[in-house]
PDB file of N, CA, C and O in Angstrom, chain B, residues numbered from 101:
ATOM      1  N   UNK B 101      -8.618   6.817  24.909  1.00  0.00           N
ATOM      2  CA  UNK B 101      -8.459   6.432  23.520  1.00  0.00           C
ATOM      3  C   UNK B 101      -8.603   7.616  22.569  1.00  0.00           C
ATOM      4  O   UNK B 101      -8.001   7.505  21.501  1.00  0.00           O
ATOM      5  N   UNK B 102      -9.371   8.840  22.802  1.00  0.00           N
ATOM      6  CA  UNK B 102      -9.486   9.733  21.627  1.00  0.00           C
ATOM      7  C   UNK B 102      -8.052  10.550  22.015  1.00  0.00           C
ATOM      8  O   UNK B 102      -8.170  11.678  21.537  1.00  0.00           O
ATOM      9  N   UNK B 103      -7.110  10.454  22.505  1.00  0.00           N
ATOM     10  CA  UNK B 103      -6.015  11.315  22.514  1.00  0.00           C
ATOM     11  C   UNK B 103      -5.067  10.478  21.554  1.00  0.00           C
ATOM     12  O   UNK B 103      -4.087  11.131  21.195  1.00  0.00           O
ATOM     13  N   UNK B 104      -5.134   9.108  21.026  1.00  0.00           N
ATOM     14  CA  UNK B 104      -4.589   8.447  20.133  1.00  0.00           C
ATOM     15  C   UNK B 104      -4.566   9.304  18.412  1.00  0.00           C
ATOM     16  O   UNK B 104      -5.451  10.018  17.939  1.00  0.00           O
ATOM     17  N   UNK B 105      -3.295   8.924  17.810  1.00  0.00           N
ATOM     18  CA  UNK B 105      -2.781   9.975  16.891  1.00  0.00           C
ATOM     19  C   UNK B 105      -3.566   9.338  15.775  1.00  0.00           C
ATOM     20  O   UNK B 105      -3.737   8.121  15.833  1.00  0.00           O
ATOM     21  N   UNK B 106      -4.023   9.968  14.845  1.00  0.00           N
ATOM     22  CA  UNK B 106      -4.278   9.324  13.341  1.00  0.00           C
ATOM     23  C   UNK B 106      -3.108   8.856  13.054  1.00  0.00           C
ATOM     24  O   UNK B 106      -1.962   9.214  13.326  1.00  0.00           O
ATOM     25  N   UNK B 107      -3.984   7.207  11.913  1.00  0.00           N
ATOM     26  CA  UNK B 107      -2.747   6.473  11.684  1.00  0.00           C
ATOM     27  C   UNK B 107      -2.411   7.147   9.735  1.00  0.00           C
ATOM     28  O   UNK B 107      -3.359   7.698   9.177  1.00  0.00           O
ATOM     29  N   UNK B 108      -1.548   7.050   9.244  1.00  0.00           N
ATOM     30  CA  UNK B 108      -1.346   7.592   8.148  1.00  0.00           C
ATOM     31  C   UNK B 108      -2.183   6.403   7.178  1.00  0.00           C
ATOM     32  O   UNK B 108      -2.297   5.297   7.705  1.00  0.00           O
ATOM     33  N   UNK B 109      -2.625   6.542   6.130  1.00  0.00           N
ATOM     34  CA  UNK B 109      -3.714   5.630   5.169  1.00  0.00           C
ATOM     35  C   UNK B 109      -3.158   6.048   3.686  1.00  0.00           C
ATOM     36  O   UNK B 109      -2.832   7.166   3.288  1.00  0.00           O
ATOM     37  N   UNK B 110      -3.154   4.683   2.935  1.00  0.00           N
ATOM     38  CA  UNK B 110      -2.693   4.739   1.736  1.00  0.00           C
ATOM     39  C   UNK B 110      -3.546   4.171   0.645  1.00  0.00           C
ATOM     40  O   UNK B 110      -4.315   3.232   0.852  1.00  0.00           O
ATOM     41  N   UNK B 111      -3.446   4.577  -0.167  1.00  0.00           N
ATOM     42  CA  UNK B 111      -4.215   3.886  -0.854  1.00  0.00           C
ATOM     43  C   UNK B 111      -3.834   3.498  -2.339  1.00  0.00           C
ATOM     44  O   UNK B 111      -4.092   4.391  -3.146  1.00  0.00           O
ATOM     45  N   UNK B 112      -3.141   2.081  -2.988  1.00  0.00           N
ATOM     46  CA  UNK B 112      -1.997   1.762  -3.914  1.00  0.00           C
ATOM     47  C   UNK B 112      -3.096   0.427  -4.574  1.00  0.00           C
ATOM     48  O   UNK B 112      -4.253   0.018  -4.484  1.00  0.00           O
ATOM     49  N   UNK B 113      -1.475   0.068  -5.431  1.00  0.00           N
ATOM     50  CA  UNK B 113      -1.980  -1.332  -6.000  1.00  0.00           C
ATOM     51  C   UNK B 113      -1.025  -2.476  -5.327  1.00  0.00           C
ATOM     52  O   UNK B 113       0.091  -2.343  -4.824  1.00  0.00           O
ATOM     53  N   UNK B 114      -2.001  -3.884  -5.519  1.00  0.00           N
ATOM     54  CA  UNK B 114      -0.605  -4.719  -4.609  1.00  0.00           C
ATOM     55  C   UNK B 114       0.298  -4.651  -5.915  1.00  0.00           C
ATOM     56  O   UNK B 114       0.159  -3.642  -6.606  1.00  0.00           O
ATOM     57  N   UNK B 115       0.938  -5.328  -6.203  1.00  0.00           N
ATOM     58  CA  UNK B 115       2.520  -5.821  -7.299  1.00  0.00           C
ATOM     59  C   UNK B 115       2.136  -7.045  -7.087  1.00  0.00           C
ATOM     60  O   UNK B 115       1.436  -7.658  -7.893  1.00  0.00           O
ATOM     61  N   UNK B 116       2.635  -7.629  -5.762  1.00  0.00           N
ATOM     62  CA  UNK B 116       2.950  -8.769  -6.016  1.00  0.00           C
ATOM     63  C   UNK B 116       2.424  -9.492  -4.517  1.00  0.00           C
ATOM     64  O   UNK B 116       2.406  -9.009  -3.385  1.00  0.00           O
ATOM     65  N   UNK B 117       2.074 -10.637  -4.936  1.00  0.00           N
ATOM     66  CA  UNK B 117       2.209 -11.611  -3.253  1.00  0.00           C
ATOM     67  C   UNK B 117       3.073 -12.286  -2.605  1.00  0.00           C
ATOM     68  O   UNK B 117       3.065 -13.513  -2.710  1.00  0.00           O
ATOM     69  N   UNK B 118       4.003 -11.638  -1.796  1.00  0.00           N
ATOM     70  CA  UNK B 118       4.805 -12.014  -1.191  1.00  0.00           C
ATOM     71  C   UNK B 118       5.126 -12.987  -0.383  1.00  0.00           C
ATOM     72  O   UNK B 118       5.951 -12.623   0.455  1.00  0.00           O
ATOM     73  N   UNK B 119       4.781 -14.160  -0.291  1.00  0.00           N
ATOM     74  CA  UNK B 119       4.984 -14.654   0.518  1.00  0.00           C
ATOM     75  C   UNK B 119       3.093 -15.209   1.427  1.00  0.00           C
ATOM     76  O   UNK B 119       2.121 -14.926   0.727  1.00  0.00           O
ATOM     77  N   UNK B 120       2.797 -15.860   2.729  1.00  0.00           N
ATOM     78  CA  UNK B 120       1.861 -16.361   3.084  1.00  0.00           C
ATOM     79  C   UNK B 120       1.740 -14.827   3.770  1.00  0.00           C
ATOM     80  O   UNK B 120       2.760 -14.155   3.921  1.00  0.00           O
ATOM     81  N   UNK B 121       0.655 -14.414   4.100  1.00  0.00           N
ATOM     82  CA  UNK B 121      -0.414 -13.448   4.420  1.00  0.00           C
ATOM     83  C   UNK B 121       0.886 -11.872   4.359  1.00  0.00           C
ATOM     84  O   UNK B 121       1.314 -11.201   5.297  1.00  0.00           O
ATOM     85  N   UNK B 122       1.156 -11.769   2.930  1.00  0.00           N
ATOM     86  CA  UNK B 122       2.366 -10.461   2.482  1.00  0.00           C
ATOM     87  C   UNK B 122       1.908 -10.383   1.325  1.00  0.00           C
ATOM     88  O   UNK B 122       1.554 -11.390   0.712  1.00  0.00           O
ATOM     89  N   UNK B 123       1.826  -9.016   0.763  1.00  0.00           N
ATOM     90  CA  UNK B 123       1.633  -8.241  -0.176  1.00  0.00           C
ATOM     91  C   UNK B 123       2.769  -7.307  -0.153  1.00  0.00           C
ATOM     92  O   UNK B 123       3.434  -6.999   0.837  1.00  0.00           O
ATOM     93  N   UNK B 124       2.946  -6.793  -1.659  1.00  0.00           N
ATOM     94  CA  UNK B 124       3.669  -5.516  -1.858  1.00  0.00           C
ATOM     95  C   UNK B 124       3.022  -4.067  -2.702  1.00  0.00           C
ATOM     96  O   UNK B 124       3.055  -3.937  -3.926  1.00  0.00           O
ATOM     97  N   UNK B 125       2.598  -3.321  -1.993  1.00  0.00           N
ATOM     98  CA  UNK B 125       1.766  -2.428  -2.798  1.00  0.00           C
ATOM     99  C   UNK B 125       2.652  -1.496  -3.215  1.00  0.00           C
ATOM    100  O   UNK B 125       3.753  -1.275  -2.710  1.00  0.00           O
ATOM    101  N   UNK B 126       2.044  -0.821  -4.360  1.00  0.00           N
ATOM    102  CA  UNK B 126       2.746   0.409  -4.799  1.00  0.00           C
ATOM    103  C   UNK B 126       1.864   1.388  -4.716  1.00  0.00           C
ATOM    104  O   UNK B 126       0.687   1.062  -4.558  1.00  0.00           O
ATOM    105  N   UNK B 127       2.116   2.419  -4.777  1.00  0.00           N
ATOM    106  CA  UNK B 127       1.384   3.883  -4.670  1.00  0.00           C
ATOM    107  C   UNK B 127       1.647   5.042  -5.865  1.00  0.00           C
ATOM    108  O   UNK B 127       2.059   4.466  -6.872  1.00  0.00           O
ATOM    109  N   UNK B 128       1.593   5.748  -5.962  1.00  0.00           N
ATOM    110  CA  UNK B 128       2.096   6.793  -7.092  1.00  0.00           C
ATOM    111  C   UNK B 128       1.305   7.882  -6.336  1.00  0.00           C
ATOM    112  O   UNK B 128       0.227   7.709  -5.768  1.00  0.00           O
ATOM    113  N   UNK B 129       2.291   9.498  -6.451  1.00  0.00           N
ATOM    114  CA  UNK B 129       2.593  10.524  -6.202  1.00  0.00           C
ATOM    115  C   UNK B 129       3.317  11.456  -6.943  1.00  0.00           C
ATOM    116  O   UNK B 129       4.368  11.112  -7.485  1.00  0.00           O
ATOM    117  N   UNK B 130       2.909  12.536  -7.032  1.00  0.00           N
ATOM    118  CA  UNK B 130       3.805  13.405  -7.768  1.00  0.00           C
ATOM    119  C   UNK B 130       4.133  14.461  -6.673  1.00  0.00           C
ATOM    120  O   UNK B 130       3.346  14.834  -5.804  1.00  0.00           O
ATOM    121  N   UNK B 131       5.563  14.935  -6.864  1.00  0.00           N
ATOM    122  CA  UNK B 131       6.448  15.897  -6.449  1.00  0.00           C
ATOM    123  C   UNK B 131       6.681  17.122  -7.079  1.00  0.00           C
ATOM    124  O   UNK B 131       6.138  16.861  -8.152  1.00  0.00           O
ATOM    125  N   UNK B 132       7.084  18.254  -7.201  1.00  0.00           N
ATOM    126  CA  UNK B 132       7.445  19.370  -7.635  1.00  0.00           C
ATOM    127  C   UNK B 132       8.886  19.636  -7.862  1.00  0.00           C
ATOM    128  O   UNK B 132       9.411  20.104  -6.851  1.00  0.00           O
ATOM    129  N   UNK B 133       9.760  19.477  -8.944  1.00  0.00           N
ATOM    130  CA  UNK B 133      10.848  19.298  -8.991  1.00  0.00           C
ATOM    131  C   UNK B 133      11.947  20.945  -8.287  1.00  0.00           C
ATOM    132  O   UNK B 133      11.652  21.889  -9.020  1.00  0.00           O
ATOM    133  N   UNK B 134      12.565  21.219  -7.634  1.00  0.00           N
ATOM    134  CA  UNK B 134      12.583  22.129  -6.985  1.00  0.00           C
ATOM    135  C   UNK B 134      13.386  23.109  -7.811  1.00  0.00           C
ATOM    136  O   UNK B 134      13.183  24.289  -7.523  1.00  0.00           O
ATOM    137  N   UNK B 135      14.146  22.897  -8.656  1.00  0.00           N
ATOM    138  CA  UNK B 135      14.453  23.570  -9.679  1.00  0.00           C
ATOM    139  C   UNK B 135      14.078  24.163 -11.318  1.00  0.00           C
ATOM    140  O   UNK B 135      14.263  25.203 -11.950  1.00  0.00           O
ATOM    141  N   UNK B 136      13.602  23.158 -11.495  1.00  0.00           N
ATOM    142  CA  UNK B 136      12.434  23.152 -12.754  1.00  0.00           C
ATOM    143  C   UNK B 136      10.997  23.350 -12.575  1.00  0.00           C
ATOM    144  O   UNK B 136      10.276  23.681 -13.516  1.00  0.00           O
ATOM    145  N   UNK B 137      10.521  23.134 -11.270  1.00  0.00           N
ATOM    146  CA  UNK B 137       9.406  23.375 -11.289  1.00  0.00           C
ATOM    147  C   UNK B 137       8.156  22.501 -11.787  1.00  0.00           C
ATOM    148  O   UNK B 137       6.978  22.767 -11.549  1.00  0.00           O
ATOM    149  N   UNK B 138       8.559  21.576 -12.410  1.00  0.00           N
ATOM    150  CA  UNK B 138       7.696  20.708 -13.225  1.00  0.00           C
ATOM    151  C   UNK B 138       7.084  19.685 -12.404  1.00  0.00           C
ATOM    152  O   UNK B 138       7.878  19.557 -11.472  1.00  0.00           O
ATOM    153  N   UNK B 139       5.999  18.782 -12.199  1.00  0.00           N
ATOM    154  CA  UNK B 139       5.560  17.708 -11.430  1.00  0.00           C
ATOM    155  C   UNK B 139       6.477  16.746 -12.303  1.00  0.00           C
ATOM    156  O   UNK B 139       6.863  16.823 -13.470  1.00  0.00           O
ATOM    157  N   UNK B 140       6.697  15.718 -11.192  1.00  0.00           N
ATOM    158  CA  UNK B 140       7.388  14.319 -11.064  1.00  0.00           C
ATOM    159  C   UNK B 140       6.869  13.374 -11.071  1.00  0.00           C
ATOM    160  O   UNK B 140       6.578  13.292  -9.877  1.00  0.00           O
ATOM    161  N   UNK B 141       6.399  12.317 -11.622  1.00  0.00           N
ATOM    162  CA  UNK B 141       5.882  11.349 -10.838  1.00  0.00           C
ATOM    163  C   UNK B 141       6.623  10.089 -10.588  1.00  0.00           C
ATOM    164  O   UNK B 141       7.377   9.491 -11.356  1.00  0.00           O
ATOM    165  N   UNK B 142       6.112   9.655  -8.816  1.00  0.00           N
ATOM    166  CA  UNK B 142       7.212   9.093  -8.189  1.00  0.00           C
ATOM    167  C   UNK B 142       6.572   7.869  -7.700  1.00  0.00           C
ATOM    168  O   UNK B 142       5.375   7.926  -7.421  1.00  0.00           O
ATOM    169  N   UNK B 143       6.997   7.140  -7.607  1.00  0.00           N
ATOM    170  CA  UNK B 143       6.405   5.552  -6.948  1.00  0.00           C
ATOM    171  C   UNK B 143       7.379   5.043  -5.539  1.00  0.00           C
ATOM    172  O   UNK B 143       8.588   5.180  -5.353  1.00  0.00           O
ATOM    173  N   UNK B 144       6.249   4.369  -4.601  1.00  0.00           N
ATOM    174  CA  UNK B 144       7.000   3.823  -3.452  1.00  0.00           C
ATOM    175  C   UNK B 144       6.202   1.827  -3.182  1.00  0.00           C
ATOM    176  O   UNK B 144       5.086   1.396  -2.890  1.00  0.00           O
ATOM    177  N   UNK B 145       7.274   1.319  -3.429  1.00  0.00           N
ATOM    178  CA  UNK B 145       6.747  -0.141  -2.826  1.00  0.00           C
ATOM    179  C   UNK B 145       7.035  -0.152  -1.584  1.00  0.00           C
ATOM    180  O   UNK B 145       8.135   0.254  -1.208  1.00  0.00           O
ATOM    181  N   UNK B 146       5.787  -0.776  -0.423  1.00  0.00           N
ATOM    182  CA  UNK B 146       5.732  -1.395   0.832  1.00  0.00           C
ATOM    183  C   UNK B 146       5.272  -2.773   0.780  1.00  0.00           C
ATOM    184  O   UNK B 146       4.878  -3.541  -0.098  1.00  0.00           O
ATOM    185  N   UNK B 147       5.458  -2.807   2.005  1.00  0.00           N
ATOM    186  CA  UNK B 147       5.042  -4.585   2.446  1.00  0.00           C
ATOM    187  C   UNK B 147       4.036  -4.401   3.061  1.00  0.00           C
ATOM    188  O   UNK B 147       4.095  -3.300   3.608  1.00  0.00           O
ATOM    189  N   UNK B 148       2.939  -5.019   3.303  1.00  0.00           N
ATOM    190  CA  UNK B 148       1.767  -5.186   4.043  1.00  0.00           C
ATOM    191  C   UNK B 148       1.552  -6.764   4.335  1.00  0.00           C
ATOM    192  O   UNK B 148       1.915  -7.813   3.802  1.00  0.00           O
ATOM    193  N   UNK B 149       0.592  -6.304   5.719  1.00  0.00           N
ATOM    194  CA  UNK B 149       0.685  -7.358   6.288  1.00  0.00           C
ATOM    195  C   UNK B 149      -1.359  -7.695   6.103  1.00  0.00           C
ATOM    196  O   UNK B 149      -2.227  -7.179   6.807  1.00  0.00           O
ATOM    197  N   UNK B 150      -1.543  -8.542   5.115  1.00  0.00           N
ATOM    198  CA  UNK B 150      -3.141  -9.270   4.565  1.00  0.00           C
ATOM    199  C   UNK B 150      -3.042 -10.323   5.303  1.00  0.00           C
ATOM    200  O   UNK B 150      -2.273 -11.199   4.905  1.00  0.00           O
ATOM    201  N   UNK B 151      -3.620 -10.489   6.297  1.00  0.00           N
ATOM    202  CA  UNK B 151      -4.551 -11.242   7.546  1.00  0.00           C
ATOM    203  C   UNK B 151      -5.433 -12.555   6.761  1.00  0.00           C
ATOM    204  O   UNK B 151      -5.405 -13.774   6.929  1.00  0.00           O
ATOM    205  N   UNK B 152      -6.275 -11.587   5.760  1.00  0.00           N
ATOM    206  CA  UNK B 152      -6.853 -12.839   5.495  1.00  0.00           C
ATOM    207  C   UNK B 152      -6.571 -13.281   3.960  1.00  0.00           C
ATOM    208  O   UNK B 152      -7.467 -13.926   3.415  1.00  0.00           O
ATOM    209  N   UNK B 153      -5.426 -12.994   3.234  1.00  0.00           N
ATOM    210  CA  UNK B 153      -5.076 -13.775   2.326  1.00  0.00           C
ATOM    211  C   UNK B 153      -6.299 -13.122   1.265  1.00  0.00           C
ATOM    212  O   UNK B 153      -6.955 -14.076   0.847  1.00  0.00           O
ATOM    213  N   UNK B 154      -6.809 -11.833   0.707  1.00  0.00           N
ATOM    214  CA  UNK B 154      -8.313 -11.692   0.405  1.00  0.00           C
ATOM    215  C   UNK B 154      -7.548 -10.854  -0.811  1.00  0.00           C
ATOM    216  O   UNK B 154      -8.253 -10.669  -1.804  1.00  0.00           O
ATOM    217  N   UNK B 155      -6.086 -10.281  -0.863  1.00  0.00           N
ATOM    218  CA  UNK B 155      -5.754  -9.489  -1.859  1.00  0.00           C
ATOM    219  C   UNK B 155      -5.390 -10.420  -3.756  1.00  0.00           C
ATOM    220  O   UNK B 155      -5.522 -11.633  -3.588  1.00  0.00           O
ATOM    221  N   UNK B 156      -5.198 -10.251  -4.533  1.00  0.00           N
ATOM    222  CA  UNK B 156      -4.407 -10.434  -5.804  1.00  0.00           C
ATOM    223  C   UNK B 156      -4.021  -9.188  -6.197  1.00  0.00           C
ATOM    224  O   UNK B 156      -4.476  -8.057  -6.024  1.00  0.00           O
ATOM    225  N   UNK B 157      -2.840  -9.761  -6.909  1.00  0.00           N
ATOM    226  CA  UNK B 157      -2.690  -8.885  -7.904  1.00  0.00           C
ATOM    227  C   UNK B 157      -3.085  -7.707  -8.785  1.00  0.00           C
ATOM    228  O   UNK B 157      -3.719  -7.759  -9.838  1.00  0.00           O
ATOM    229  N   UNK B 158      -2.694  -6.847  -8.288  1.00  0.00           N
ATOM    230  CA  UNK B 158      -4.024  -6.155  -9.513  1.00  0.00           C
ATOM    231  C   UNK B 158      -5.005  -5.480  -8.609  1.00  0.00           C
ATOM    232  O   UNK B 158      -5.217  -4.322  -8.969  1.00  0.00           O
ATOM    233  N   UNK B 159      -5.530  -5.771  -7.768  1.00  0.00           N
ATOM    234  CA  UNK B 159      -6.391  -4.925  -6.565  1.00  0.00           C
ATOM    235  C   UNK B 159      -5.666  -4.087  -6.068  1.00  0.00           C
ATOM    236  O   UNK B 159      -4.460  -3.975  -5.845  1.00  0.00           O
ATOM    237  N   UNK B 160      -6.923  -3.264  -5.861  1.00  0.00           N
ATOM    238  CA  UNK B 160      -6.761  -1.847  -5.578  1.00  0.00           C
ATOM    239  C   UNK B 160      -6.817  -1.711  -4.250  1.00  0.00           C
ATOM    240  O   UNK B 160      -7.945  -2.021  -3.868  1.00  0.00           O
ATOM    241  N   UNK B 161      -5.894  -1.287  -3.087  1.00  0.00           N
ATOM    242  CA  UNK B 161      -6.193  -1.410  -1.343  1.00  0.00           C
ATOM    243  C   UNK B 161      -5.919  -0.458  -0.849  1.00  0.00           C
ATOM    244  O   UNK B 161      -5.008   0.189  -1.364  1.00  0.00           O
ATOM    245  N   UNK B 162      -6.470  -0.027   0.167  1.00  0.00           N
ATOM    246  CA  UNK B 162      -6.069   0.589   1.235  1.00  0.00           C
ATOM    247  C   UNK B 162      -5.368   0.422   2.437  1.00  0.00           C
ATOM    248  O   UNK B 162      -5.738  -0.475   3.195  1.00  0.00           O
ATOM    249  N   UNK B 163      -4.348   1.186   2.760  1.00  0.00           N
ATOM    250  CA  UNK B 163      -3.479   0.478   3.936  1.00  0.00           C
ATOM    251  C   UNK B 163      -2.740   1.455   4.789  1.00  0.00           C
ATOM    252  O   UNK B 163      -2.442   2.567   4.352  1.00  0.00           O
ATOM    253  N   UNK B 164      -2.402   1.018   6.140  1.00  0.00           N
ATOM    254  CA  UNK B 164      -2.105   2.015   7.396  1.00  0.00           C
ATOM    255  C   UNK B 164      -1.379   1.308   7.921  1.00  0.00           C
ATOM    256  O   UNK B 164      -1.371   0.102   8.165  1.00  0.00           O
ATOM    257  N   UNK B 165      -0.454   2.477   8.177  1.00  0.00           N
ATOM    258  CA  UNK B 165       0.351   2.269   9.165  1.00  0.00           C
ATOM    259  C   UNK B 165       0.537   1.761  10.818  1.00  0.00           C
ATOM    260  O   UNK B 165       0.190   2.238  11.898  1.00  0.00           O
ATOM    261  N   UNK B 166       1.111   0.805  10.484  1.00  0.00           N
ATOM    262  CA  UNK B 166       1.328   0.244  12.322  1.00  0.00           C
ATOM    263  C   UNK B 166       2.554  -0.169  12.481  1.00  0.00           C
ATOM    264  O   UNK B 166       3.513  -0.062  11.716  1.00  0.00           O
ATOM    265  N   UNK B 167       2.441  -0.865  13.990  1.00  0.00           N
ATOM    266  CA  UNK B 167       3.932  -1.251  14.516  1.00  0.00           C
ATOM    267  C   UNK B 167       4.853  -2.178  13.747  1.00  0.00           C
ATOM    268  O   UNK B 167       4.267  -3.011  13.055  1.00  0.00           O
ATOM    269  N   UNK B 168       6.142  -2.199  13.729  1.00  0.00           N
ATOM    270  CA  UNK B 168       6.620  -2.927  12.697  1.00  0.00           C
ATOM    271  C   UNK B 168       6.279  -4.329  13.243  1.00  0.00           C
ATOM    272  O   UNK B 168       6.149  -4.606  14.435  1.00  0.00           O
ATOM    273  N   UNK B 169       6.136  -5.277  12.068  1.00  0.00           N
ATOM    274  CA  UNK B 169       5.118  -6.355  11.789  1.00  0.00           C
ATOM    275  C   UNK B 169       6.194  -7.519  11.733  1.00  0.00           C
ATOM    276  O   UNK B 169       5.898  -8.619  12.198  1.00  0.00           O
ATOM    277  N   UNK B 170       7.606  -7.259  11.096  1.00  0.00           N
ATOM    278  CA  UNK B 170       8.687  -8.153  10.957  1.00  0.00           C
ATOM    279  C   UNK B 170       9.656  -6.938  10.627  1.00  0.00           C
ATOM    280  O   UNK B 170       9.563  -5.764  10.984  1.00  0.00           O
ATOM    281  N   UNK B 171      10.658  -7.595   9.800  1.00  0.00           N
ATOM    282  CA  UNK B 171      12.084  -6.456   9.344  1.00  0.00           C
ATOM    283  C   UNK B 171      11.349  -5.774   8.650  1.00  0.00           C
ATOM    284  O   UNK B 171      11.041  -4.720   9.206  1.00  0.00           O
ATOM    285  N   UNK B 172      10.838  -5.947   7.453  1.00  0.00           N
ATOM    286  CA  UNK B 172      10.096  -5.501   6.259  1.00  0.00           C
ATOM    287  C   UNK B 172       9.002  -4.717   6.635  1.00  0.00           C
ATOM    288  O   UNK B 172       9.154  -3.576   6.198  1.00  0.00           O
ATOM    289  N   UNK B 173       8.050  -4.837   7.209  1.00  0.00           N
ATOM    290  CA  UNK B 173       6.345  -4.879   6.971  1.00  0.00           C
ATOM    291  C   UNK B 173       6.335  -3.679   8.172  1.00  0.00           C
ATOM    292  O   UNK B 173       7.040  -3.585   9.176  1.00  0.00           O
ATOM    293  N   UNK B 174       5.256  -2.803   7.666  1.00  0.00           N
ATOM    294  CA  UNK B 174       5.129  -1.507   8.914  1.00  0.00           C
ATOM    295  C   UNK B 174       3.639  -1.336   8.299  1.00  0.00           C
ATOM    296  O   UNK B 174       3.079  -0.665   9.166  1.00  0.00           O
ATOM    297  N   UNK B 175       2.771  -1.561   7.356  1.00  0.00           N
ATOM    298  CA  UNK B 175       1.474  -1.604   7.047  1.00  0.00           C
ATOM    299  C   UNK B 175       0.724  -2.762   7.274  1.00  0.00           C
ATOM    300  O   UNK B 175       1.278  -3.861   7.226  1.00  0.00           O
ATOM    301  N   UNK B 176      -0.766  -2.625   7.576  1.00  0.00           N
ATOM    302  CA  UNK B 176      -1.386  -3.510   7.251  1.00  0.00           C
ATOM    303  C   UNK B 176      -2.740  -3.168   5.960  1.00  0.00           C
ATOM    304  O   UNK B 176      -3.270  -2.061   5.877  1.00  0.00           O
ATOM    305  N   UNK B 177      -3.049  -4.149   5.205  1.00  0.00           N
ATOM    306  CA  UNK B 177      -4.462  -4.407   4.494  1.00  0.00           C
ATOM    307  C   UNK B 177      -5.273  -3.742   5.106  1.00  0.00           C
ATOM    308  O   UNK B 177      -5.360  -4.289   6.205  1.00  0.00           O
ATOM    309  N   UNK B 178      -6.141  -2.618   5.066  1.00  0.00           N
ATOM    310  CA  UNK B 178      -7.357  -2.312   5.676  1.00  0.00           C
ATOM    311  C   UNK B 178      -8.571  -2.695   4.883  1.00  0.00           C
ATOM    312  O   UNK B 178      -9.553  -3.166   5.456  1.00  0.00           O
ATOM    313  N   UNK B 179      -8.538  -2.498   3.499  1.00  0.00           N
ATOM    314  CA  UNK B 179      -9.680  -2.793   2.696  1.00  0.00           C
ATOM    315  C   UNK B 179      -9.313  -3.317   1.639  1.00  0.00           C
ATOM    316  O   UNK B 179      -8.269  -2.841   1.193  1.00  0.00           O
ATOM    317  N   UNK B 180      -9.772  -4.126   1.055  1.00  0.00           N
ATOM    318  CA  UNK B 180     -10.153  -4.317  -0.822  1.00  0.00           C
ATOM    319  C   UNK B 180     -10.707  -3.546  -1.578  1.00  0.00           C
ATOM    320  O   UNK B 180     -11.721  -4.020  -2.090  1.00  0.00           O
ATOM    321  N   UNK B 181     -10.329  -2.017  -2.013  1.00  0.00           N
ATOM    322  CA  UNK B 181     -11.567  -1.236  -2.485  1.00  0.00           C
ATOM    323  C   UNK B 181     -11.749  -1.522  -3.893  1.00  0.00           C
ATOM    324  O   UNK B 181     -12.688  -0.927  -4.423  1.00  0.00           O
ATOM    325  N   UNK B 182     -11.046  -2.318  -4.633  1.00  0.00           N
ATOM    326  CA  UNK B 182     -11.499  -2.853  -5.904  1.00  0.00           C
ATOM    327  C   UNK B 182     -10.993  -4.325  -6.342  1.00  0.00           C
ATOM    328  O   UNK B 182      -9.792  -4.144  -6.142  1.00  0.00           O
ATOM    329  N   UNK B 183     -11.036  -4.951  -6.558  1.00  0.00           N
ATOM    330  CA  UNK B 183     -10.899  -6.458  -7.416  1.00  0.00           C
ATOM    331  C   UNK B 183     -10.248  -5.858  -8.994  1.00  0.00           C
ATOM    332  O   UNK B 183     -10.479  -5.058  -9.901  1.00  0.00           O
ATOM    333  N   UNK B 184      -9.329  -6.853  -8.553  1.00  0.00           N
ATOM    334  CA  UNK B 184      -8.453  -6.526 -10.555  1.00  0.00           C
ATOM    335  C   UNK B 184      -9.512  -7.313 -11.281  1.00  0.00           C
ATOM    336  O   UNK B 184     -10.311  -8.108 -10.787  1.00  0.00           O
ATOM    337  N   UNK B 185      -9.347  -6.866 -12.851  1.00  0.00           N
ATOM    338  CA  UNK B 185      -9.866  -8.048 -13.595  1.00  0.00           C
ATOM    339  C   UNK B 185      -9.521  -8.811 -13.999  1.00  0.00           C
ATOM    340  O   UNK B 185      -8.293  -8.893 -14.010  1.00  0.00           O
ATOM    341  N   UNK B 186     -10.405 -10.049 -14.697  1.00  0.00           N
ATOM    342  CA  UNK B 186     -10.073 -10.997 -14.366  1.00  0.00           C
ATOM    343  C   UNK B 186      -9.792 -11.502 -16.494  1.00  0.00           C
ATOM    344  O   UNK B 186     -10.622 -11.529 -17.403  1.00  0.00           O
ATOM    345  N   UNK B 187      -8.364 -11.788 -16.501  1.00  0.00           N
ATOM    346  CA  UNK B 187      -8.213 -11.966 -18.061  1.00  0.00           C
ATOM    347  C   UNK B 187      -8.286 -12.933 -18.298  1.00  0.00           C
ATOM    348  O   UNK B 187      -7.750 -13.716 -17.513  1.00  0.00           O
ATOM    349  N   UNK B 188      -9.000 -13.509 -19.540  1.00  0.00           N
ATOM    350  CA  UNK B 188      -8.551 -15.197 -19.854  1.00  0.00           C
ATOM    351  C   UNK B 188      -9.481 -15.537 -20.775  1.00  0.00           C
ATOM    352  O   UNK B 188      -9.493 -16.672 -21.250  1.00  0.00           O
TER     353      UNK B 188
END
């Protein structure tokens, strides 16, 4: 088992709930534009696969890569590291 590769780890917001135990997180990154030189900032939505239904909207997660899950989904939920708030 320790010859096993690190899995890649992300750490985004969900968007939206997709569907029964699916999330869509987003992430943000900046790039270096290769001609200008200037930072970019760039966004990527994935699908994740939440086991126990524990995400909303608005929370903050962590998530890794695994085997593809369906067509869509190649992450799963690893943590909740924050709770959105709550408006009303």
């Amino acid at each position: 088992m320790s010859d096993r590769k690190q899995r890649k780890t992300i750490v985004g917001t969900v968007s939206s709930r997709s569907g029964e135990k699916s999330v869509k997180v987003t992430y943000d990154y900046k790039i270096r534009h290769p001609l200008y030189k200037k930072e970019i900032k760039q966004k990527t939505v994935v699908h994740a696969h939440d086991e126990e239904n524990a995400c909303a909207v608005g929370d903050r997660v962590s998530i890794m890569e695994t085997r593809p899950l369906s067509k869509m989904k190649r992450f799963r939920v690893v943590e909740v590291l924050e709770k959105a708030p709550i408006i009303g």
